[in-house]
C-alpha positions in Angstrom: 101.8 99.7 88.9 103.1 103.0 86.9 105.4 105.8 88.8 104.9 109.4 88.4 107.5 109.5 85.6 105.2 107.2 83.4 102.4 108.9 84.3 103.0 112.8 84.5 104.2 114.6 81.4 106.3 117.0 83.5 108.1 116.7 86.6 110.3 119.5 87.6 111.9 121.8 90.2 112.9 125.0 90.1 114.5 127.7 93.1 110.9 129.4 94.7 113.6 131.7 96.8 116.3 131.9 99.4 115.1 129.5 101.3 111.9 127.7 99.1 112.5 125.0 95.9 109.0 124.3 94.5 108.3 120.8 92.9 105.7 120.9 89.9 104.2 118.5 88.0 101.8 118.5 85.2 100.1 115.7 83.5 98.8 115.5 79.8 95.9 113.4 80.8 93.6 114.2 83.5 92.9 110.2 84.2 96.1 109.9 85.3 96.3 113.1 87.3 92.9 111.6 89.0 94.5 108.6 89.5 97.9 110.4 91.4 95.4 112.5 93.5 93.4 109.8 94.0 96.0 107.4 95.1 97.4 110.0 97.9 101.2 109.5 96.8 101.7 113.0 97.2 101.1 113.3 100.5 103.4 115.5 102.8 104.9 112.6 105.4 106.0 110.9 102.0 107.3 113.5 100.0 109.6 114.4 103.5 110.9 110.8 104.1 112.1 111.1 100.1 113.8 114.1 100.8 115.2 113.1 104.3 113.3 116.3 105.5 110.9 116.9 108.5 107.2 117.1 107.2 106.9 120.8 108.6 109.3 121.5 105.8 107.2 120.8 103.3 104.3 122.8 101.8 101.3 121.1 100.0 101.0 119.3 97.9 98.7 121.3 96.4 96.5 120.1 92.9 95.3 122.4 90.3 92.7 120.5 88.4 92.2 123.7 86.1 95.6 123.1 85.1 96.4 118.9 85.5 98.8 120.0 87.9 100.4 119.7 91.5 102.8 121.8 93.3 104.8 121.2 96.1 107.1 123.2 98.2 110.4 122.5 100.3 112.2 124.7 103.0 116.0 124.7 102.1 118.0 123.3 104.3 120.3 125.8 103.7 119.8 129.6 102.2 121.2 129.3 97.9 124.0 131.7 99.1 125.0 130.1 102.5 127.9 127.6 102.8 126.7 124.2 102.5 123.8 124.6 99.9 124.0 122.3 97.1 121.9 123.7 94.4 120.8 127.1 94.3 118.7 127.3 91.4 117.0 124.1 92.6 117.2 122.7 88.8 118.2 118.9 90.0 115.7 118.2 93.0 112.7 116.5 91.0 114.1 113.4 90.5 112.9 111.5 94.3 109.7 111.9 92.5 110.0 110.5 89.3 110.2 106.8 91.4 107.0 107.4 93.4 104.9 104.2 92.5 100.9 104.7 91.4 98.9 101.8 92.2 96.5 101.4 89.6 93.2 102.9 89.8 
């Protein structure tokens, strides 16, 4: 069994907005990107109990097969310029991901 780190080429997250980070990943190979669809590891009840959010707060996933890729948004807990926000340019939130086991295909 691979995780998304072995299999994706990119995994990141950047700030989407005040209140959004987005979640991308892109894969070099499109078996593997088949295979992560395929598996449903992306899926929005999973991707919430990772980031200890309610599943209403997150968006997507949704895959571009044009592009190899999958996005994925999260509501802030808190606004980037309220008191208690941890990261406003949501540069460090990718990394629950990278763990996310594949089963093989």
């Amino acid at each position: 069994m691979a995780t998304l780190d072995d299999l994706a080429r990119v995994i990141r997250s950047k700030n989407a907005s005040p209140f959004l980070i987005t979640l991308d990943l892109f894969f070099e190979h499109r078996a593997d990107y088949e295979r992560v669809k395929a598996a449903g590891v992306l899926d929005a009840a999973g991707i919430a109990a990772r980031y200890g959010l309610p599943e209403a707060a997150v968006r997507g996933p949704y895959f571009v097969d044009q592009a190899l890729g999958v996005k994925i948004s999260l509501l802030r807990e808190h606004p980037t310029h309220a008191l208690g926000s941890s990261d406003c340019y949501g540069a460090q939130q990718h990394l629950p991901l990278a763990s996310i086991e594949v089963p093989d295909a």
